[in-house]
N, C-alpha and C positions, 0 to 999 in steps of 0.2 A: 744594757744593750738596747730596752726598749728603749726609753726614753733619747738614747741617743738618735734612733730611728726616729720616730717621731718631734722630735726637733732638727733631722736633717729635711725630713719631709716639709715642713712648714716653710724652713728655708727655703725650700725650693719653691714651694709655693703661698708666696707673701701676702697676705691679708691678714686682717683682726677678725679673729673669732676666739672660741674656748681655748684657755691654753692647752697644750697636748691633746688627748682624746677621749672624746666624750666618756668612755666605759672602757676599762682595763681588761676586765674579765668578764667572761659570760659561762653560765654557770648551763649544761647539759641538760637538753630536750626540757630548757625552759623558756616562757616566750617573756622578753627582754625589751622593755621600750629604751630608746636612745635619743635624746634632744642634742640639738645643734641651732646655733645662732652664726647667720648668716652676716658676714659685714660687709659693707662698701668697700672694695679693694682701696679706693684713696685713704679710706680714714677718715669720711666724713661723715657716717655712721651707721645702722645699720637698714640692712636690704631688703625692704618691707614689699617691694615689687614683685613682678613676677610669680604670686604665690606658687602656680601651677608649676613651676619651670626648677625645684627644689626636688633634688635627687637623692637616692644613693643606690651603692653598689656594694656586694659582699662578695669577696674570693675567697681560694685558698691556693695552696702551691702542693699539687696531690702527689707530687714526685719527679712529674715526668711533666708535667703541663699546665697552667692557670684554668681553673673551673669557679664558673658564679654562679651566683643561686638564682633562680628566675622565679617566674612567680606562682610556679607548684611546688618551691620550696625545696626541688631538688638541687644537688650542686654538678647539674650535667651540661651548662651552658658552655657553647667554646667561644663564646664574645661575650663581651661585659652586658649583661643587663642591669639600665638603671631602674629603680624603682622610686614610687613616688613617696616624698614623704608629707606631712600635711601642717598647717601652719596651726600654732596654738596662740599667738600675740604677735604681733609686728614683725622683729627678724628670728624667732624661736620658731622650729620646725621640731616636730617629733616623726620616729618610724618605729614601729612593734615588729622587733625579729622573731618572726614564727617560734615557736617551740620545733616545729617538724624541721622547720630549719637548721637547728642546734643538734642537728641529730648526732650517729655514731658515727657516721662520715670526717666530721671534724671533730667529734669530740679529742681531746685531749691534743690539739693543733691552735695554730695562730692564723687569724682570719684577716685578712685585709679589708681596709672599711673606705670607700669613696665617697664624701662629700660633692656636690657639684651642682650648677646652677645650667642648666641646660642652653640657655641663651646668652651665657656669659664666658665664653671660656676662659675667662681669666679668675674666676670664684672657683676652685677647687682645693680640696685637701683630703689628706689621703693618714689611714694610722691603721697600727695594728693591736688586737685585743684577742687573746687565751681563753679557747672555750676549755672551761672544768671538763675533766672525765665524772662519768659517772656517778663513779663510788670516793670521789673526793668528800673529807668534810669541810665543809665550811664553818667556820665558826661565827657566819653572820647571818644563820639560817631560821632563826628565830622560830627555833621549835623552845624555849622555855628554857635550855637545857647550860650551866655556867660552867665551858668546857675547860676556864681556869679551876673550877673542884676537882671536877673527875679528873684532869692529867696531875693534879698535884694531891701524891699520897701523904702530904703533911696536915693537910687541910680535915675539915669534915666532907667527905666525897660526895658527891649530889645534893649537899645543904638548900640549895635551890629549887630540886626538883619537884616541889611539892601536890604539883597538880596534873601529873602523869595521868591519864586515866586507867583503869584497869581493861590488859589486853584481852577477849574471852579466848583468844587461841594459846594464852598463858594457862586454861582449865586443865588441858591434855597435861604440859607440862609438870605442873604443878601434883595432878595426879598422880602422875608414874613417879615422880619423886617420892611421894607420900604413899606408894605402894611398895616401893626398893624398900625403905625405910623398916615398914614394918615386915618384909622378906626379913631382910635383914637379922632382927629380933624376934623371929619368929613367933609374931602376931598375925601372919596372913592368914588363919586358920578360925580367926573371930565368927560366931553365929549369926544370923540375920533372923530377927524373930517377930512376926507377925499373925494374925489371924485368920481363920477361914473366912470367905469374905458372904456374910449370913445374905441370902435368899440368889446366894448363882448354885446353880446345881455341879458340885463339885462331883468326879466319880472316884473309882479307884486307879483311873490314870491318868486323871485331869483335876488339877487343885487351882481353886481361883483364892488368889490373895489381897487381903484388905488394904497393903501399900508395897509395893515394891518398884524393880527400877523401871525407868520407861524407853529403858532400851534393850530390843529385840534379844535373846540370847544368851540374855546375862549370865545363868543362871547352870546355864546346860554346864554339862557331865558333874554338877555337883549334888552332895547328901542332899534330901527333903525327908523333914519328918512329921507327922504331924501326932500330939498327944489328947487322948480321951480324956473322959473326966474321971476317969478312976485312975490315971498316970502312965496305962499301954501306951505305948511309943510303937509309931510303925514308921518305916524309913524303907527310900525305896531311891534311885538316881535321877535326875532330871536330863530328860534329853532333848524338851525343845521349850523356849520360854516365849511368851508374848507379851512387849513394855505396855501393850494400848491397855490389856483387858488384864493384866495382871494371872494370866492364867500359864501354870506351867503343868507339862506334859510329862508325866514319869513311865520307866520303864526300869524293872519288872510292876506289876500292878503291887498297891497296897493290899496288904489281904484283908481291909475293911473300908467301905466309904467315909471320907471323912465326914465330921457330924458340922454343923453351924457352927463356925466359931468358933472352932478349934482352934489352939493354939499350934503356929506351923514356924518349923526351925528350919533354916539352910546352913547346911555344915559347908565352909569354902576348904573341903579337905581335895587330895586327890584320888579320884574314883576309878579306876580303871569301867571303859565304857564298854559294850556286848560287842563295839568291833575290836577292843585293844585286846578283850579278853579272848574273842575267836583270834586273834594274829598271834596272841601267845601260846593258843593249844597248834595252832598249824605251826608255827616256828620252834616248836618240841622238837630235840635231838629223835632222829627215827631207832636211836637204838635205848633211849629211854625209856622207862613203864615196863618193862620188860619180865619182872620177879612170876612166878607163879600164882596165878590168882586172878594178878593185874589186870585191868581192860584192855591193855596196852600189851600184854603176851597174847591176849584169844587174840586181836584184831591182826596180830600177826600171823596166829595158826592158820584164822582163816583165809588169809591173803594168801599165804603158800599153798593151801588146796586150791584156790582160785587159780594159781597159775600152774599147780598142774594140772589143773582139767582146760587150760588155755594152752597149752603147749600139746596137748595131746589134739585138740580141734586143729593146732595147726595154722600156717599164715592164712588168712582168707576162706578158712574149711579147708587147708591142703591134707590135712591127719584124715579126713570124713569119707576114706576110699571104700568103706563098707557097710555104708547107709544104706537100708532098704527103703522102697519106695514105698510112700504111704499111701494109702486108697484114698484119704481125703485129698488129696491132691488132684486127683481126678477133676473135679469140681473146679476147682482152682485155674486147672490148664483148660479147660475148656472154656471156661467164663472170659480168658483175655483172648483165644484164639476166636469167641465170636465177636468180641468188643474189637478187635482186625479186623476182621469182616465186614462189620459195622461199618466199622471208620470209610475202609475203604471202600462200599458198598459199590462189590461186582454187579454186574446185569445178571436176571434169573435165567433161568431155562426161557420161558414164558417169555421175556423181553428179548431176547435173542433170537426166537424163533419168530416175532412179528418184524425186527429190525430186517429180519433177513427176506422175510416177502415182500417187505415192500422197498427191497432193493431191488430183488428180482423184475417185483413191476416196474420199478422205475426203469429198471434196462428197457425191459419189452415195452414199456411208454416208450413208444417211435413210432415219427412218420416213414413210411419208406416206399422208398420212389424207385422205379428201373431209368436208365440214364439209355437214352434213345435215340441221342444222337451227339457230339462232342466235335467241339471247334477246337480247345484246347485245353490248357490245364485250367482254364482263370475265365471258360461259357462254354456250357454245356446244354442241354436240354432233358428235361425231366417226363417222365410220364406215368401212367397209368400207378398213381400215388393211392396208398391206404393209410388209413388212420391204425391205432396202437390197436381199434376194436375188429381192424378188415373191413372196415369201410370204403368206400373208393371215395377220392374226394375229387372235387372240381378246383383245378385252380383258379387263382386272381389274380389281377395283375398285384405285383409287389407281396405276397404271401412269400412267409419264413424269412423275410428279411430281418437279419440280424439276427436270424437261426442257426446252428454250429450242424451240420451235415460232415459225416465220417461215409468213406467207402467203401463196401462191404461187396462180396460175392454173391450174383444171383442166378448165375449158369454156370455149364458143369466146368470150363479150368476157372482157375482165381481169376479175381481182379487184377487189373495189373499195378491198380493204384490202393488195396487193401489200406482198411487199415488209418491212409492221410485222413486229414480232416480240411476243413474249408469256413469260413463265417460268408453267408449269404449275400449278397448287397444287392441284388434287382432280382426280378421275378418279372418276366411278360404273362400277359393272359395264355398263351402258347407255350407255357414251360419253358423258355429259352434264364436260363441261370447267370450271373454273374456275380464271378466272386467279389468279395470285400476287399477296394483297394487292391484292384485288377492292378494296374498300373505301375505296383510299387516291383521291384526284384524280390524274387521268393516268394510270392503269395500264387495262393492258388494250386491245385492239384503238383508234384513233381512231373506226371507228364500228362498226354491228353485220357481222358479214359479208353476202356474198352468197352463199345454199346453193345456187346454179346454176353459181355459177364462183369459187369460192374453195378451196381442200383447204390443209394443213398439212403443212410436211419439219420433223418433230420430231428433233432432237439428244440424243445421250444428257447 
């Protein structure tokens, strides 16, 4: 079917160049050079002109619509972009298809290839070429590997292979293999035998060793023993190792320092650690240990006194309905009722009794004036004025302006305007008064005074 296509193509578009198309296949997210020789559409030979004017174009048919690759490699064009390709000899042109171009967009698709001379429109051709998926093998990928051995089990299989190199992510593997193995055969249990490592100060819960592994942890929850020179053996669990310093951490302590030099043994047995062993005393049936004698019958007698002296207290102390009061208590409730006090710190006697005079004074702080004669509510006339001390004072012109004056009773019936208050705004040398913002509605006395019994306590 290709080659059909590509032989209709040509047809259609008649010149001498490459038979069929340059490259069949393009192998995924690899960058792929492509040569093309350009002819003279007559036949009279090749197209050595025009370098600059040597194209090509790449599609594909995404489903629904033609997309070309432009020259950020992506396939999001929605009209053909040509690209240039570049001249190696006379009519031979080369183009490098990106790797980013070969991406997963086409992978495993057939890409449309456009030859074309930009100033000629009669030089063009057109073919299609198969980008590999992925995980295709190629058997032309010249890793080393003679994929007629390994598919044929008649042969010697990889006869070929001989210059593999070794993988190091093949170590893990190859471990665990060689550790199943000897599971298996129950050899996991082999010793590790080394020396005290002479001039680190080893103690009885830190042993430093003359070779061991150099990775972190190796070691933990297993036997460590180390032997004297008379053949005592002490053994104790490791539970933290260090690969740098060779130093592992045991718990419970050894009951003797190790000496220099000691000869030191790791058993890889299984150790139950101080946490498996506390989850196996907590995970005890609560009705086990139980016999006479046992730790496990008193911890229970005494649990059951425990709750009934807890059932008699009661939820919360509700059982405690005939608690006497204790004398040291005394102390107690007094000690937070003044730490309140504190906190809140009330005024004393002594501060309330100054607060309160010099309110007083502040009241009797007034000027006051008798009103002597009254125009209306908003100019009146003031006179024969004293100070807070009973001074008589002299007015000025413009004195108490912006002073707050209230009316007050100074003959024997009321005022008639008690009580109002006023804000000052002119003062004549003659006492003639005017209030603040005369002028506006509602200001100024509600009516005119009375000059037989009305006077003014002016405020500063």
């Amino acid at each position: 079917m290709k080659k059909l296509i590509i032989a209709l193509l040509i047809t259609l578009c008649p010149f001498t160049a490459w038979a069929g198309c340059p490259v069949n296949e393009l192998i995924y997210n690899t960058l792929t050079p492509i040569t093309f020789s350009f002819e003279k559409r007559n036949g009279t030979g090749e197209d050595t002109a025009n370098t600059a004017n040597k194209k090509i174009s790449l599609s594909y048919w995404n489903g629904s619509a033609w997309r070309w690759v432009g020259s950020d490699n992506l396939w999001d064009d929605t009209t053909e972009t040509q690209l240039a390709m570049i001249q190696i000899t006379g009519s031979q042109y080369y183009f490098n298809i990106p790797a980013a171009a070969l991406s997963s967009t086409v992978s495993g698709q057939y890409i449309a290839i456009r030859f074309d001379e930009a100033d000629d429109v009669d030089v063009t051709m057109s073919c299609v070429a198969y980008v590999q998926p992925q995980d295709r093998i190629i058997d032309t990928d010249n890793v080393g590997i003679n994929w007629g051995d390994v598919s044929n089990p008649t042969t010697t299989v990889g006869l070929t292979n001989t210059t593999i190199p070794w993988n190091p992510a093949w170590d893990v593997e190859v471990e665990s293999e060689s550790t199943d193995a000897l599971v298996a055969i129950n050899l996991d249990h082999l010793i590790s035998k080394t020396t005290e490592a002479s001039g680190q100060t080893s103690t009885t819960t830190s042993l430093y060793m003359t070779t061991g592994s150099a990775v972190d942890d190796t070691y933990n929850g297993m036997s460590a023993a180390w032997m004297t020179g008379v053949g005592v053996i002490y053994t104790s669990i490791v539970s933290d190792y260090v690969g740098t310093t060779k130093l592992l951490t045991v718990n419970p302590p050894f009951p003797a320092t190790p000496t220099d030099g000691a000869e030191i043994f790791i058993f890889n047995i299984n150790n139950a650690g101080i946490a498996q062993i506390a989850d196996a005393v907590w995970d005890e049936s609560s009705t086990g240990h139980t016999d006479t004698g046992k730790a496990g019958q008193q911890l229970w007698t005494d649990v059951d006194a425990i709750l009934a002296d807890t059932t008699e207290i009661g939820t919360a102390g509700a059982g405690l309905t005939n608690l006497p009061w204790n004398g040291s208590w005394d102390a107690e409730v007094e000690s937070e009722a003044t730490d309140a006090l504190n906190a809140y710190d009330p005024p004393t006697r002594t501060e309330l009794t100054t607060d309160k005079d010099s309110i007083i004074a502040e009241v009797n702080a007034k000027t006051i004036c008798d009103i002597s004669a009254s125009i209306s509510g908003v100019s009146f006339t003031i006179a024969t004025c004293n100070d807070e001390y009973g001074a008589a004072i002299t007015l000025l012109t413009d004195q108490f302006v912006g002073s707050y004056a209230v009316a007050y009773t100074n003959g024997l019936a009321q005022c008639n305007v008690v009580g109002h208050g006023v804000f000052v705004g002119d003062v004549t040398s003659g006492g003639v008064v005017t209030v603040k913002d005369s002028d506006l509605p509602g200001s100024g006395f509600p009516a005119t005074p009375n000059t037989s019994n009305c006077g003014v306590r002016i405020s500063p």
